[in-house]
N, C-alpha and C positions, 0 to 999 in steps of 0.2 A: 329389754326393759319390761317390769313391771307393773301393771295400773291396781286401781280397785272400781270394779264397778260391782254396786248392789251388793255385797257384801263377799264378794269372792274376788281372790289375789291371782289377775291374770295377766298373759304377756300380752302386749299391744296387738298385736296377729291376732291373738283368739278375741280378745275384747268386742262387741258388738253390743245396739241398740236393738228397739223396733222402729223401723220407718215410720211407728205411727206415732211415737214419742213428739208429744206437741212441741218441746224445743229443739228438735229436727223441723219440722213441718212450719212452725208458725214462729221460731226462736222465743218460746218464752222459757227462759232460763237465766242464772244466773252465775257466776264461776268468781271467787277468790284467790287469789295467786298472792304466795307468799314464802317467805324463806326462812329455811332450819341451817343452823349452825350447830355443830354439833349437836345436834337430835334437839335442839331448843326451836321451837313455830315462836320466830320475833312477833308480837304485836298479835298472837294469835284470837286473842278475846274482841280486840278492833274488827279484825276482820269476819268473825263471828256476828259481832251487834248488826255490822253494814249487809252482812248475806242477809239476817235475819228479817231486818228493817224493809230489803229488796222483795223478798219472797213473798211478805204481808201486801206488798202492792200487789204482786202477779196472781193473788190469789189462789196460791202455792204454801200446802198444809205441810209444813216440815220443819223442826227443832233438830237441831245437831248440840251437842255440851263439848265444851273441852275436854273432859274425857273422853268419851268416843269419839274424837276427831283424833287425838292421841293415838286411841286404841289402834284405828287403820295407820296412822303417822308410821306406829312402830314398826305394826306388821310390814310395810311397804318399802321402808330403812333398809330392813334385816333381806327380806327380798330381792330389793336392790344390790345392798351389800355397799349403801352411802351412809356418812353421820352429818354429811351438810348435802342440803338438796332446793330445786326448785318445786315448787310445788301448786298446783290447782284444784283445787275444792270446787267440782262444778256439779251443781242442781239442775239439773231441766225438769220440767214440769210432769213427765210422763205420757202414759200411754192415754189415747183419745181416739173418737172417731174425725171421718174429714170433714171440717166443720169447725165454727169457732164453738167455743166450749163460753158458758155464762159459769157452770158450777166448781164450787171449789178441784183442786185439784189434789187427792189424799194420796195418792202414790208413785213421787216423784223418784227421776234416775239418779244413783248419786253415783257420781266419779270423782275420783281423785288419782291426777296425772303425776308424777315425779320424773324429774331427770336431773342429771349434773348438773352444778350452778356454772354457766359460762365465764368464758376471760374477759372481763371488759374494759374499755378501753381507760384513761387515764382522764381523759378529757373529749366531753366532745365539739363536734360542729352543730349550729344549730341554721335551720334553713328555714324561713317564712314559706309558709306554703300557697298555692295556689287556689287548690281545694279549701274553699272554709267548715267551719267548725259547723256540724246541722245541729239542729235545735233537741233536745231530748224528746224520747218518744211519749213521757209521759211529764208528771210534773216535776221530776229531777230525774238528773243523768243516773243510771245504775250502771252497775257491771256485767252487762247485759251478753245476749248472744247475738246483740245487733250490733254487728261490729264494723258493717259495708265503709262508714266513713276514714275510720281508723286505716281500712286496709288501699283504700282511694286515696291516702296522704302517703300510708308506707309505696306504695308503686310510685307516685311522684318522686319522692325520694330515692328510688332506688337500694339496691342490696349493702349499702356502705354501714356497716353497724356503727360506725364511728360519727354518723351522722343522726341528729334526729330533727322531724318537720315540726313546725310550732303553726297550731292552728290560730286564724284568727275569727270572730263570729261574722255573721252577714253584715255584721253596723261598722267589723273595722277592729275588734276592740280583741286586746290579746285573749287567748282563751287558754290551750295547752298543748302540750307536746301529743305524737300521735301514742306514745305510752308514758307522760310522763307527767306529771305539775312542774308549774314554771315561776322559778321567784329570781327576783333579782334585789339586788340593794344599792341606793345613793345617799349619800350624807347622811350614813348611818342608821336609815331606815329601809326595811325590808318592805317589797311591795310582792302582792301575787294579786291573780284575778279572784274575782270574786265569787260565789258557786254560783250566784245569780246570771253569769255568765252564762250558765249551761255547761261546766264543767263538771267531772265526777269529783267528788271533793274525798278524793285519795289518801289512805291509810297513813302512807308517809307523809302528804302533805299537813296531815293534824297533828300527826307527831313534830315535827319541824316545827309547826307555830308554831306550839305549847312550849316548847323547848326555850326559842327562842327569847317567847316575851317571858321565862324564868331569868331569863340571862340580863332581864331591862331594857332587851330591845326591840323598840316598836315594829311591827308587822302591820299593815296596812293593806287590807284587802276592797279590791276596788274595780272599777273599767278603766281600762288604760289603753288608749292607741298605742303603737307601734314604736311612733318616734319617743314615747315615753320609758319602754323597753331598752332602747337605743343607746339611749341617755347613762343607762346604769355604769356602775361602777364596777360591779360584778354580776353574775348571773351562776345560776346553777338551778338542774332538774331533782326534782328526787320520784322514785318509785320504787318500789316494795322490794324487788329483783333487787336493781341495779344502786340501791341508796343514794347516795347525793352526788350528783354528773356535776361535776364542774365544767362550768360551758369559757372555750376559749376563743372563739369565732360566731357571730349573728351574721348572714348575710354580706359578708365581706370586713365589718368592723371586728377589729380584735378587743379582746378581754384577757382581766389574772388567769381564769380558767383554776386549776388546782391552788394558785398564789394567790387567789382572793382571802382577803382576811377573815371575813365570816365563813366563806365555803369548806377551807379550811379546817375551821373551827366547829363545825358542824361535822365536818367526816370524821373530828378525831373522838367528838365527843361521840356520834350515832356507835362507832365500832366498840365503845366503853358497854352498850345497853341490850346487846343480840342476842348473847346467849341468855337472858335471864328475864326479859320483859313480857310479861301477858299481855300487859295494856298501855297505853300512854300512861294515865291514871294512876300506875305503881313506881312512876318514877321519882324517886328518892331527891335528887341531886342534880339539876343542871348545870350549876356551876363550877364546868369540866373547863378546862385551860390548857 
């Protein structure tokens, strides 16, 4: 396997940082993960605006364009020797002494990870988790290199890929998957948490609204306990990888899972827009059937 770090196409063995890289030392860093179909980065400009918006918090001096994000895309494709891949765009903040740092940060590390896009499953299970949902480090969740909570729900869970854990916050109230946004619909309205939740308000999850209320149906974002989730008609995940999970199992209650009628109708239309979307924003047509 391939990577890119700092401007050179290396195999993961040789790839290396400095120990003193402050998103080693202190995680201040950021990472974008997202997926190419054939040689198309879906939603690539989304994921652009959200690093870009990140960075400006951590006080982290760095502009990336679609082009040059392209440019490494390509070279890393042809390296590989994939035309659909997974992919991570990840900024750390760079090199420092040991110490927190108050001044900008002008020369940060840039990696970008690629591998196969995995098989996944058809439907999954979803498990309420034990571990709740921590509060964000700063004044919203990013896509951060503090990842301790995410990975304190996946060990709860266990290795089952077919499963994923659904956090909830300290007050009780849904929040999200340990990789994923969480929406469900009843009586024809689609409910998800709110960002105000504490959640990261995830690439696919703004594509999905937008989508949706083109289609004339309301999306309702909110706090909702548990037994509220329960309730639903359907349920499904979406993330940037794995597009939209149809969820057939909560906790021992079953669900349509892939037979849901909006979940459905979301996977047929999402696979309509992968090769060809920059942004949400250049979507033509929702009204896919």
């Amino acid at each position: 396997m391939f990577i890119y770090v700092n401007g050179q196409i290396v195999t993961k063995e040789d790839a290396c940082i400095s120990p003193f890289d402050h998103g080693f030392m202190y995680g201040l860093g950021l990472f974008e993960t997202f997926r190419v179909y054939d040689g198309h980065p879906f939603l690539l400009d989304d994921h652009l605006t959200r690093l870009h918006d990140g960075l400006n918090m951590l006080n982290i001096s760095f502009f990336i364009t679609r082009d040059e994000v392209m440019h490494i895309l390509s070279r890393l494709l042809e390296a590989n020797g994939y035309r659909d891949a997974y992919v991570r765009l990840n900024i750390s903040a760079g090199v420092g002494d040991v110490g927190l740092q108050v001044d900008k940060y002008t020369a940060p590390t840039v990696i970008m990870y690629m591998k196969p896009v995995p098989t996944f499953a058809e439907e999954k299970v979803c498990q309420t988790l034990r571990m709740r949902r921590n509060t964000p480090e700063g004044y919203i969740r990013l896509k951060s290199h503090h990842y301790l909570n995410n990975i304190l729900g996946k060990w709860e869970i266990g290795k089952d890929a077919h499963v994923e854990g659904i956090f909830l916050t300290q007050d009780g109230f849904v929040a999200e998957g340990i990789v994923s946004n969480i929406f469900w619909a009843k009586d024809g309205v689609v409910y998800t948490p709110s960002v105000q939740t504490g959640i990261l308000n995830g690439v696919t999850r703004m594509f999905v609204i937008d989508l949706l209320c083109s289609w004339g149906i309301h999306v309702q974002e909110g706090f909702y306990v548990l037994q509220h989730l329960k309730e639903a008609d359907e349920i499904f995940l979406t993330n940037s990888i794995q597009e939209i999970v149809p969820v057939c199992r909560l906790d021992g209650d079953v669900y349509p899972g892939k037979c849901g009628e909006i979940t459905s109708r979301l996977k047929h239309a999402y696979a309509s827009f992968t090769k060809q979307l920059w942004t949400r924003y250049d979507r033509k047509d929702g009204n896919t059937h």
